[in-house]
N, C-alpha and C positions, 0 to 999 in steps of 0.2 A: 395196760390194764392196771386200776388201782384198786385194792381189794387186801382181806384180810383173811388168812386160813386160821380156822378155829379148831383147835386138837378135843377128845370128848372130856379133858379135865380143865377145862375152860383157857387152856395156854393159847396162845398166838402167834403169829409170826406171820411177817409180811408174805403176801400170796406175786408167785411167780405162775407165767403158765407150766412149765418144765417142771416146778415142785410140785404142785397140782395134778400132772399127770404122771408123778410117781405115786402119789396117795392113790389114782384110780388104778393102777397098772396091779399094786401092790392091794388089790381089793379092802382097802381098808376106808374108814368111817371115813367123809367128807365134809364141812361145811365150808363152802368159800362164801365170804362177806365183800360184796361189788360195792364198789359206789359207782353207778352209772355203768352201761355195758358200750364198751367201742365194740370198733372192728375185732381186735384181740381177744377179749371175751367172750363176744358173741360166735366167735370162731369153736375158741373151745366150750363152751353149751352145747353148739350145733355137732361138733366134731367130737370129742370126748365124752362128756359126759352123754353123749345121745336124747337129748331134749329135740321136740319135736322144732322146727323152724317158724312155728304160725306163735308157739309162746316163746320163742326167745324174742320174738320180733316184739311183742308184745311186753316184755322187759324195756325193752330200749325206749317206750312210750311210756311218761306219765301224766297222772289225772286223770286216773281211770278209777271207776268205783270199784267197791269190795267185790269180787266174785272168787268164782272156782270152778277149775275145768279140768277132766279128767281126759288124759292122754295115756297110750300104751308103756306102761310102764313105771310113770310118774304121774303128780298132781301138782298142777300150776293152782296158786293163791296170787288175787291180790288185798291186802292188808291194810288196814287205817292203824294208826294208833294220835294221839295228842300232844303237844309241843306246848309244852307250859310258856314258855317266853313268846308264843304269838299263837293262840286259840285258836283263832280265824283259819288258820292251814293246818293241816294232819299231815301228820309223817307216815308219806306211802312206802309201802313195800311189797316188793312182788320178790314171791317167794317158790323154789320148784323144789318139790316132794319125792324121793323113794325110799327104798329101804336102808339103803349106805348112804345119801348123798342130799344134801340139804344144799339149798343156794338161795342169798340171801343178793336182794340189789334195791337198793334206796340211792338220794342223792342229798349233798350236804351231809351236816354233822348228825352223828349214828342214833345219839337220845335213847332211847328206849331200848335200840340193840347191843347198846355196851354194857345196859344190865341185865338185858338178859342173857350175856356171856359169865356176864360176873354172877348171877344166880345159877346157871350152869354147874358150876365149882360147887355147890353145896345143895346140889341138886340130886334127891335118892331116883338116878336114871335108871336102877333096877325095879323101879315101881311101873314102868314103861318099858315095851319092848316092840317095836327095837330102837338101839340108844336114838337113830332120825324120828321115831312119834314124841322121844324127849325134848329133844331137842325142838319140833315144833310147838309141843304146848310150850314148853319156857316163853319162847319168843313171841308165840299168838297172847299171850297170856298177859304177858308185861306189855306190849301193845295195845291192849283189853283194858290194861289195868291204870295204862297212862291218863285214861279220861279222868279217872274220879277224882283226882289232884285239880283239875282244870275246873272241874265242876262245882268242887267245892270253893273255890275261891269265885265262882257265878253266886252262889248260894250267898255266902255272906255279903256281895258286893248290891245282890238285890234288897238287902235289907239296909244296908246305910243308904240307899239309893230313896227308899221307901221313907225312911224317916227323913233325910233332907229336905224332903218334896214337900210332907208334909208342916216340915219349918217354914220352909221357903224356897217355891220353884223356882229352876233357871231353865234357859233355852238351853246349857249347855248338858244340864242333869237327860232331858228329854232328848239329845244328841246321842250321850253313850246309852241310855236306855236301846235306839234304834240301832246301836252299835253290836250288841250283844243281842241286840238278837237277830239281826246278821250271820253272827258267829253260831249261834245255837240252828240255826237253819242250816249252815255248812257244817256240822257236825253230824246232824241228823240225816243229812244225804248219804254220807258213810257210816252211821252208824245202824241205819235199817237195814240196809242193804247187807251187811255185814253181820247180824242178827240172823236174815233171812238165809245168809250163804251156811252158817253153822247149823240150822235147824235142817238143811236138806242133809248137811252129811250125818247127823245124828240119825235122820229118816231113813238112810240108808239110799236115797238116790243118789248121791258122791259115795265113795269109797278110796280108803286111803291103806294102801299094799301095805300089808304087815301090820297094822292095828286090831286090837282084841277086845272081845269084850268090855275086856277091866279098863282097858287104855280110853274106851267110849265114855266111860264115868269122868275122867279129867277133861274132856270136851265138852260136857255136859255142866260144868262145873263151867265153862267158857261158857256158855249158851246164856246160863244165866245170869254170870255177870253184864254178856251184850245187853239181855233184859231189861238188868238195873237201868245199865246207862243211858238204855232208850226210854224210860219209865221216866229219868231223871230230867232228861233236856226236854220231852213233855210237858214233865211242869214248870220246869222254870221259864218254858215259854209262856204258859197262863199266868206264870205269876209276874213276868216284863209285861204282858198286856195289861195283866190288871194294877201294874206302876205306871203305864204311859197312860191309864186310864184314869188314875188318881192325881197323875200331873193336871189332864187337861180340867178335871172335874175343878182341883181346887184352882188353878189359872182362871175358871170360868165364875168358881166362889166368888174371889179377890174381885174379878170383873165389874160384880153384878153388887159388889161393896163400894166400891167406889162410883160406880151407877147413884146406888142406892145415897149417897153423899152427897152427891152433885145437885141430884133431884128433891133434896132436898131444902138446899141451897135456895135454888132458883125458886121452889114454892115459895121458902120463908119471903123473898123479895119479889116476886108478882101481887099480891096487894098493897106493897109501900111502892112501885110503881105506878099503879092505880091511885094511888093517892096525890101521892103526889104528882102525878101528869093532869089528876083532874083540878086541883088547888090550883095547880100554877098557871090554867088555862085563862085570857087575859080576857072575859067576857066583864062588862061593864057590871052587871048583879053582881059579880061577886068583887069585883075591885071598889064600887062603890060601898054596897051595905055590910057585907062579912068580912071581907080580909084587912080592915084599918084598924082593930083594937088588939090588941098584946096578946089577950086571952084566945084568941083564934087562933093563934101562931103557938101558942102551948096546946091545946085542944086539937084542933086538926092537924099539926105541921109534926107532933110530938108524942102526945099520947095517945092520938090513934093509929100511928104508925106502933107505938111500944104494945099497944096494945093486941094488935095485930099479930104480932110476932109469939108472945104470950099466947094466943090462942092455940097459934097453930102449933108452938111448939110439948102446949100439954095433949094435942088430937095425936100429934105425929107419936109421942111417950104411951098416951095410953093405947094407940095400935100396935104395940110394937116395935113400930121403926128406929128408936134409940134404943133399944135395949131393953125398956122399964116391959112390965106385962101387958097381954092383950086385951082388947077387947071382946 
């Protein structure tokens, strides 16, 4: 068993089972911090601590979405919170509830729960009773609170993303655009969910042993930070569409410029083609009577081609097509 016992002045000390079951023996506060539940853990849940066997089982599985389930005696949670060093994953935690006994089990490095040990310590837990409804707002709380770190570095990243494109789009820009939002869609799966699990306990269909009134206010105060944060990853999902939709629009701008250059191009040179295919045609009329004096070959071969180009390029100005005004 690899785990961490947490004292209610935020001390620590590495958790044994044998240690563990002198805190329960000795009715006193509990928080064991698991990482992963073996055999040995899951022993003492089922055996000590009295946790039902359908959620301890349910511990030892992760990638489970946010819920809450209420069992005789205790409440199993499972918990998202944010991992600033990769978005894309949230740090689960499944957490069991009563009034002396808190049980925490995530996997890998703790994030989120080693501040809320260290906010513990300077945590007024007489504002909560009993010290286990303190100890779970800390923890739901800072879990809660891991998003808006994450969010905000979305927020500004959608705005340099925004003025790039409009510099100059790349395939790569239009890459992490569909990267992020990715990630805002796997945040959103745990964070509705998880919204929706606090608003039933606030309704009163969950119920959480030993929570009061006043203790309901600091979960309410949870509720709507969940709010914010679903409020938040909403928009910044319109506002990635309406980036990947500025990408394609000016990609499609640029397209229809260079379109517009090409076809240009090729007008200015389709009647100096005609001219010249029709001059150089070797019909005797025109090799004998027209094309033998100097002046032909300045006249036809030069200033009606110059002239040509001349025309069209004051039609194309005053349409618009270069720039100059409409007609």
């Amino acid at each position: 068993m690899k785990g961490t016992l947490i004292h209610a002045d935020g001390s620590t000390v590495d958790a044994t089972a044998d240690l563990v079951r002198q805190q329960i023996a000795a009715d006193e506060f509990v928080w064991l911090d698991l990482e992963g539940v073996d055999d040995e853990a899951s022993q003492l849940l089922r055996d000590d601590f009295g946790f039902h066997p359908l959620a301890v089982e349910d511990a030892e599985h992760f990638r489970q979405r946010p819920k809450i389930d209420d069992f005789d005696g205790f409440t199993y949670f499972v918990v998202h919170g944010a991992q600033a060093d990769n978005p894309s994953s949230t740090l689960e935690v499944h957490l069991f509830y009563s009034e002396k006994r808190i049980v925490t089990v995530h996997q890998g490095a703790q994030g989120p729960l080693a501040e809320a040990r260290a906010r513990l310590t300077h945590h007024n837990s007489s504002d909560l009773t009993p010290l286990s409804v303190s100890v779970l707002y800390v923890v739901v709380d800072t879990l809660v609170d891991s998003f808006f770190p994450v969010l905000s570095v979305f927020d500004d990243r959608i705005d340099e993303v925004e003025d790039e494109i409009l510099k100059l789009p790349t395939e790569d820009q239009l890459g992490e655009l569909f990267d992020m939002k990715r990630t805002l869609v796997a945040l959103r799966k745990v964070v509705t969910p998880e919204r929706d699990m606090f608003a039933t306990l606030l309704s009163g269909v969950s119920t959480l042993p030993g929570m009061t009134p006043d203790d309901e206010r600091y979960f309410r105060d949870l509720y709507d930070h969940l709010i914010r944060v679903s409020d938040m990853i909403d928009s910044y999902r319109d506002l990635l569409t309406g980036a990947m939709d500025t990408h394609i629009s000016t990609v499609s701008n640029r397209l229809n410029v260079v379109m517009k250059q090409l076809t240009i191009i090729a007008t200015v040179f389709l009647p100096l083609s005609f001219f010249t295919g029709f001059f150089g045609q070797n019909f005797a009329v025109l090799t004998d009577h027209y094309l033998k004096s100097p002046w032909v070959f300045w006249v036809f071969g030069v200033a009606m081609d110059a002239a040509a180009v001349v025309v069209l390029l004051a039609w194309f100005r005053r349409r618009g097509w270069l720039g100059g005004p409409t007609a």
